[in-house]
RONU-741517 format. One record per residue (C-alpha): residue number from 1; residue in three letters; y, x, z. Coordinates in nm, 4 decimals. Each point is the difference from the previous one (the first is absolute). Layout:
// residues N
<rec><num>NUM</num><residu>ALA</residu><py>Y</py><px>X</px><pz>Z</pz></rec>
...
***
This chain:
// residues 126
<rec><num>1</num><residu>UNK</residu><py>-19.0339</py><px>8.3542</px><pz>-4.4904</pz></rec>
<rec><num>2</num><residu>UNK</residu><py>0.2040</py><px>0.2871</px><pz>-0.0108</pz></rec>
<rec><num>3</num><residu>UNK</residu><py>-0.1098</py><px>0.3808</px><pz>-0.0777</pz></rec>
<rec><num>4</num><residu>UNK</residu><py>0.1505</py><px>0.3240</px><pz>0.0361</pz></rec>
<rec><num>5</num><residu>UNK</residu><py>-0.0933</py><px>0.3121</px><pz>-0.2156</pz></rec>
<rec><num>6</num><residu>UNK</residu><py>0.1473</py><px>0.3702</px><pz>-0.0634</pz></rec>
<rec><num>7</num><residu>UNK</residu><py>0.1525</py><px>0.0036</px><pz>-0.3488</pz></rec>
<rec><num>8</num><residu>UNK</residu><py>0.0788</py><px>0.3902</px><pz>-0.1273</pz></rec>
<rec><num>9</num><residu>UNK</residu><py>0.3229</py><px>-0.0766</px><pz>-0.2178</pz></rec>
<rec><num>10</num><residu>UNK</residu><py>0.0318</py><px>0.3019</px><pz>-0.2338</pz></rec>
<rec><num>11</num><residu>UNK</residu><py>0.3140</py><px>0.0247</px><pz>-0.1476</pz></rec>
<rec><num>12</num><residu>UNK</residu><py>0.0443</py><px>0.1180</px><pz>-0.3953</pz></rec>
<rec><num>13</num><residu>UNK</residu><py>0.2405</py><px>0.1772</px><pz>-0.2277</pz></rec>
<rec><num>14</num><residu>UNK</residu><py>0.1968</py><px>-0.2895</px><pz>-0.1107</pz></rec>
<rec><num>15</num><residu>UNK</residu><py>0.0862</py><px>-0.1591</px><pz>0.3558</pz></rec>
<rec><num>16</num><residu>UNK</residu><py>-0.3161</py><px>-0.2507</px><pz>0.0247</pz></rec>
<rec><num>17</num><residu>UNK</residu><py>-0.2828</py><px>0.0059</px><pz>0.1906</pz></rec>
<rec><num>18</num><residu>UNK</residu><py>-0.3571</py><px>0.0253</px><pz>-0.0413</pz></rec>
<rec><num>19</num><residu>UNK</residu><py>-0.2451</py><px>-0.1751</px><pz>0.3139</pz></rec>
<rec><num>20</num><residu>UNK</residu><py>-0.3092</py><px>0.0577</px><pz>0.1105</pz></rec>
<rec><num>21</num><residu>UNK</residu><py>-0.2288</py><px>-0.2009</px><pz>0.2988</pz></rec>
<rec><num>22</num><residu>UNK</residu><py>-0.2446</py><px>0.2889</px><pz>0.1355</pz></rec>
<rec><num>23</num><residu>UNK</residu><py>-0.2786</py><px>-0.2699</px><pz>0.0627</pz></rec>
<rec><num>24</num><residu>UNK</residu><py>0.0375</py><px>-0.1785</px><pz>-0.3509</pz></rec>
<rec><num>25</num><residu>UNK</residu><py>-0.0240</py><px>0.1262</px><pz>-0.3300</pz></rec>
<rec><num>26</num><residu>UNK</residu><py>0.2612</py><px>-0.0304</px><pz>-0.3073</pz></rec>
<rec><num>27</num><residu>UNK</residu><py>0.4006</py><px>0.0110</px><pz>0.0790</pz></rec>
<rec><num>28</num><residu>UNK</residu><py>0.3398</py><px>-0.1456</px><pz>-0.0749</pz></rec>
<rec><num>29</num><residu>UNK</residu><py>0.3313</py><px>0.0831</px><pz>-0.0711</pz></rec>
<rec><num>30</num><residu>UNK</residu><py>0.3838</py><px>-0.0733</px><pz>0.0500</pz></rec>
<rec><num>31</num><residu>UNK</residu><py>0.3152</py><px>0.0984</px><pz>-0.1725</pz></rec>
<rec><num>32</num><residu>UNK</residu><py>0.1799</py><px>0.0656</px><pz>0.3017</pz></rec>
<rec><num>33</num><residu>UNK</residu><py>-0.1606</py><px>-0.0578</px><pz>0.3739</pz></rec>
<rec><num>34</num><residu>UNK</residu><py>0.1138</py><px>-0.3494</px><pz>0.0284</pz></rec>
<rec><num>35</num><residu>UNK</residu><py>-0.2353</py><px>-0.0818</px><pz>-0.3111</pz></rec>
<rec><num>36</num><residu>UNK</residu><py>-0.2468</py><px>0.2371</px><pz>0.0977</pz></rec>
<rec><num>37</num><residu>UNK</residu><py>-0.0020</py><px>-0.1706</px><pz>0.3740</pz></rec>
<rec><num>38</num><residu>UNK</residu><py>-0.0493</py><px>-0.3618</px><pz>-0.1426</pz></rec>
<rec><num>39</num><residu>UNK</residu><py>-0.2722</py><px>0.1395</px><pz>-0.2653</pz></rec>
<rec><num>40</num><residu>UNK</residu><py>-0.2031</py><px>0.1349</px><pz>0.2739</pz></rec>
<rec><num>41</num><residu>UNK</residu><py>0.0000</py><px>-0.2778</px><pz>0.2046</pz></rec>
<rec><num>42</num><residu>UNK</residu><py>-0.0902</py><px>-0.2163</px><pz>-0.2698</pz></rec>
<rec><num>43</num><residu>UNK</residu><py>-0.3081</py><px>0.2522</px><pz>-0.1386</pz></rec>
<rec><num>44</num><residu>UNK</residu><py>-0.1466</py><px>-0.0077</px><pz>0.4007</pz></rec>
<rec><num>45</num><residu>UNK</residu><py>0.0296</py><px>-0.3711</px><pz>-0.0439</pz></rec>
<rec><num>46</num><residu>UNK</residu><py>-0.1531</py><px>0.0111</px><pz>-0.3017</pz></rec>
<rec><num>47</num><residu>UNK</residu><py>-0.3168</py><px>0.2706</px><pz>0.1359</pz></rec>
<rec><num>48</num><residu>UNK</residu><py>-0.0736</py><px>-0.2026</px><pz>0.3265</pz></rec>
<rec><num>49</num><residu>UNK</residu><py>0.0045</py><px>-0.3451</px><pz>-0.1351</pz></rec>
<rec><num>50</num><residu>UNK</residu><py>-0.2622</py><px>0.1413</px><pz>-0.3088</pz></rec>
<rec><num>51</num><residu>UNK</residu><py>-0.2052</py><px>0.1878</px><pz>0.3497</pz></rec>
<rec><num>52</num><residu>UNK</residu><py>0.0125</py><px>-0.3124</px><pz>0.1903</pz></rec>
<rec><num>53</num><residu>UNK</residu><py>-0.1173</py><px>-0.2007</px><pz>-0.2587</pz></rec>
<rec><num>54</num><residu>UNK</residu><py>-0.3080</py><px>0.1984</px><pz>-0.1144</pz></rec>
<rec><num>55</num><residu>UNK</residu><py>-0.1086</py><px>-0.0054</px><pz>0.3623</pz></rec>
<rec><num>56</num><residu>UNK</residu><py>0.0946</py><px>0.4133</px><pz>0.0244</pz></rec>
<rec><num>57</num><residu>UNK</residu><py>0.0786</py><px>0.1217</px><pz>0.3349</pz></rec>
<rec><num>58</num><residu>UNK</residu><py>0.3684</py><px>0.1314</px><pz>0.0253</pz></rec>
<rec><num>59</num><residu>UNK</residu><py>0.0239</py><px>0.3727</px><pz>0.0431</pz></rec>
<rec><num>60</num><residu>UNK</residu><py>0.1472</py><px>0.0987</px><pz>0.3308</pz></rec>
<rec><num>61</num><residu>UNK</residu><py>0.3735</py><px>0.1392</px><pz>-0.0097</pz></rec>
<rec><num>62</num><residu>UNK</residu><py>-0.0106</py><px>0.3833</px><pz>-0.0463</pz></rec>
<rec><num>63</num><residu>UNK</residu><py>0.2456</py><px>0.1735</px><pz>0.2866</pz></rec>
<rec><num>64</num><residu>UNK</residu><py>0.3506</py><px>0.0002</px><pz>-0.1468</pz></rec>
<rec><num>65</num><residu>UNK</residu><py>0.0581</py><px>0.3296</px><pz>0.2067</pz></rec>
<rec><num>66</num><residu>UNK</residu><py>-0.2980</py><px>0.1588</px><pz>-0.2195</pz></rec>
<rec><num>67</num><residu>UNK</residu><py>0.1597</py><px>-0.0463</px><pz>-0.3078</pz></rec>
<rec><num>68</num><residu>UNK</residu><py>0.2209</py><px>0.2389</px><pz>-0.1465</pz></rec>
<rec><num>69</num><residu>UNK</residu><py>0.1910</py><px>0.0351</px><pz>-0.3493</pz></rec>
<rec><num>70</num><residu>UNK</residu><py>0.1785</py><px>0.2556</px><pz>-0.1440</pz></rec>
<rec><num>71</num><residu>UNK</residu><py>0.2017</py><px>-0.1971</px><pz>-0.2989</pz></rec>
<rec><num>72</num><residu>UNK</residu><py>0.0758</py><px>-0.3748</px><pz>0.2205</pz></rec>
<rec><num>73</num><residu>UNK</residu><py>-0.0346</py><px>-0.1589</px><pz>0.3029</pz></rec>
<rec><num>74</num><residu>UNK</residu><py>-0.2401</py><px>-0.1685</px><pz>0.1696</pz></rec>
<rec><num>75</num><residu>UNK</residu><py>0.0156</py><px>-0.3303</px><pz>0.1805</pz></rec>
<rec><num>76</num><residu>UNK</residu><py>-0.1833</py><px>-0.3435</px><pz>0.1077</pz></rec>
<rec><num>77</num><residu>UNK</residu><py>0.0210</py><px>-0.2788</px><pz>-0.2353</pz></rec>
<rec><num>78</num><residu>UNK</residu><py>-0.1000</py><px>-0.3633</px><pz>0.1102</pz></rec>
<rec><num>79</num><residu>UNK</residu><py>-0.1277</py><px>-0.2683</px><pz>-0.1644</pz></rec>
<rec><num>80</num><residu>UNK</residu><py>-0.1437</py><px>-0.3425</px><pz>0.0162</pz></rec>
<rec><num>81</num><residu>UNK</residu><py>-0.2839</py><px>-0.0807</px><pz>-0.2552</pz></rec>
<rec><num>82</num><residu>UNK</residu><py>-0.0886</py><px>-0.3674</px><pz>0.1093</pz></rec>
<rec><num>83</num><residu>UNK</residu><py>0.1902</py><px>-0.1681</px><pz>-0.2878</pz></rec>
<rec><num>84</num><residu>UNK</residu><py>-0.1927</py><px>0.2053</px><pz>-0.2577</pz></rec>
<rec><num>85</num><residu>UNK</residu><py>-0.2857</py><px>-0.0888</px><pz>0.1127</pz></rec>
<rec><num>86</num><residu>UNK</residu><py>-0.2284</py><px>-0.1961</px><pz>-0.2577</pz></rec>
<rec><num>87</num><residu>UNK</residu><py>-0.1642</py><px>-0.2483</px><pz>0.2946</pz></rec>
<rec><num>88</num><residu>UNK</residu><py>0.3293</py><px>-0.0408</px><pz>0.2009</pz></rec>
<rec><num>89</num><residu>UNK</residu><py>-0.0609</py><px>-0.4330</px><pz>0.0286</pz></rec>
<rec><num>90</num><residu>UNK</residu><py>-0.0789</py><px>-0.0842</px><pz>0.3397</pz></rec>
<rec><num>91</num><residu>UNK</residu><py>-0.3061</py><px>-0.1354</px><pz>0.1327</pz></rec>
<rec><num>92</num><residu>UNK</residu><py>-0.0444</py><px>-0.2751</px><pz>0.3035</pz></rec>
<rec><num>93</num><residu>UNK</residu><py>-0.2206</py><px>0.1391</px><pz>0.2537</pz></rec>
<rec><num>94</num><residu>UNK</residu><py>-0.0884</py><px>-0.2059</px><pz>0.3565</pz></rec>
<rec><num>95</num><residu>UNK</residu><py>-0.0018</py><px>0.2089</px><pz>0.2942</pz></rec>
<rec><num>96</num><residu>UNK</residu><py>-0.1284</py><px>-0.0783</px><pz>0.3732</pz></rec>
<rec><num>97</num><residu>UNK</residu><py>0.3010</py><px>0.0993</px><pz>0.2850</pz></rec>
<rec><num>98</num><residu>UNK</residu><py>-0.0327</py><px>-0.0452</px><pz>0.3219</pz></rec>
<rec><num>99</num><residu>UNK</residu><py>0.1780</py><px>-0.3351</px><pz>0.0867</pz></rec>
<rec><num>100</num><residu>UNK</residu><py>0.2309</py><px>0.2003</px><pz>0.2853</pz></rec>
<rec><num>101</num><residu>UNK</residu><py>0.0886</py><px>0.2715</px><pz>-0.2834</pz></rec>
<rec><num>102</num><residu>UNK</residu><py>0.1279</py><px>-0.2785</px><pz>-0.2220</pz></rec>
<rec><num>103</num><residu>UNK</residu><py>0.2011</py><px>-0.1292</px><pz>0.2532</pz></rec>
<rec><num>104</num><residu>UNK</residu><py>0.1985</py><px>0.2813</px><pz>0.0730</pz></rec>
<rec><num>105</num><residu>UNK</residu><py>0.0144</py><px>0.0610</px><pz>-0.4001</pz></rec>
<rec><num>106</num><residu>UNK</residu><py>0.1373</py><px>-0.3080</px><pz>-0.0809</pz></rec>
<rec><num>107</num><residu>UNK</residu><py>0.2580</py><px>-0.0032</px><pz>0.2951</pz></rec>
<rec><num>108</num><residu>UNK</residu><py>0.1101</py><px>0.3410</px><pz>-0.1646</pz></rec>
<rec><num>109</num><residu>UNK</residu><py>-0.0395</py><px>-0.1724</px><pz>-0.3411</pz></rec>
<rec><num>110</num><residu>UNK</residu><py>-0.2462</py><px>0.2820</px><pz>-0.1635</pz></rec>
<rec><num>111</num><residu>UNK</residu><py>-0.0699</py><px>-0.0118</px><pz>-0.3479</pz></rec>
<rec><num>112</num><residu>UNK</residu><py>-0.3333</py><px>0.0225</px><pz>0.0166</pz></rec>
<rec><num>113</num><residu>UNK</residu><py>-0.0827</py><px>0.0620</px><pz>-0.3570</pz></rec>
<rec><num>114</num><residu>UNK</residu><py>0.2757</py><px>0.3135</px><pz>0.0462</pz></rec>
<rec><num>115</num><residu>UNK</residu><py>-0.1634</py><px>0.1801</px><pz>0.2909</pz></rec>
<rec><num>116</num><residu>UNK</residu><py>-0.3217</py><px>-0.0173</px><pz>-0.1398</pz></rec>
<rec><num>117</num><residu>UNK</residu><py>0.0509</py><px>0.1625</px><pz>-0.3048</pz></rec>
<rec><num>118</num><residu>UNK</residu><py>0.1986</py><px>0.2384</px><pz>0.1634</pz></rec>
<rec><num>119</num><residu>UNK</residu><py>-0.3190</py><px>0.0209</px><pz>0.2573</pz></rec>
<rec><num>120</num><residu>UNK</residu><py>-0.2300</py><px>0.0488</px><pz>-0.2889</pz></rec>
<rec><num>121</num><residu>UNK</residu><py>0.1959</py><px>0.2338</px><pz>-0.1664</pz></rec>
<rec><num>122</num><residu>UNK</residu><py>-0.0016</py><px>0.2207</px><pz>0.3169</pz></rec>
<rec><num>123</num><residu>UNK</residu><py>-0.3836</py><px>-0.0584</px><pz>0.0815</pz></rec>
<rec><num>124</num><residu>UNK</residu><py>-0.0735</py><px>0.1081</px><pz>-0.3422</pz></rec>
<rec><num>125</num><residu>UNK</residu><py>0.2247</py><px>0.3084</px><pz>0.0001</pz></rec>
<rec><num>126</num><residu>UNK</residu><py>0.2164</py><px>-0.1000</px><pz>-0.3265</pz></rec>
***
């Protein structure tokens, strides 16, 4: 599960970088913008996995068009929290499909246990 947030990257006196998330609180930095790039995807990681396993809903993305800085840059940062998560094991679950469904499924050779997370995932707006 991937997500996408604005990051405000403010840049300091001796070359780094400062970041901020608008929705989250706390920050990271970088000594240049190639650390400051990989720190900020790892602190987003970091955020949603801890959101995601207290049961917290995920903000919604503020507009990256809204945003505006006077000493940086900002830009969209993704991130993929599902291997930080604390209950990441999977569990069996038996589902009912209609028999024609599987057919064509199977012809296709569908992982099933793929498209329903991904389903899930969707349904439940993560």
């Amino acid at each position: 599960m991937k997500k996408t947030y604005p990051a405000i990257f403010h840049k300091d006196e001796n070359n780094g970088y400062w970041i901020e998330f608008p929705e989250f609180g706390g920050g990271t930095e970088g000594e240049d913008l190639e650390d400051a790039m990989k720190n900020a995807r790892e602190m987003l990681e970091g955020i949603l996995a801890s959101y995601l396993d207290e049961g917290m809903a995920l903000p919604i993305a503020s507009d990256i068009q809204k945003i505006s800085v006077n000493d940086g840059f900002v830009t969209m940062i993704q991130a993929d929290p599902t291997p930080f998560l604390k209950n990441n094991k999977a569990i069996r679950k038996n589902v009912t499909v209609p028999e024609w469904l599987v057919r064509f499924a199977d012809r296709e050779q569908v992982n099933y246990s793929e498209v329903l997370t991904q389903a899930l995932e969707k349904k439940l707006q993560l």
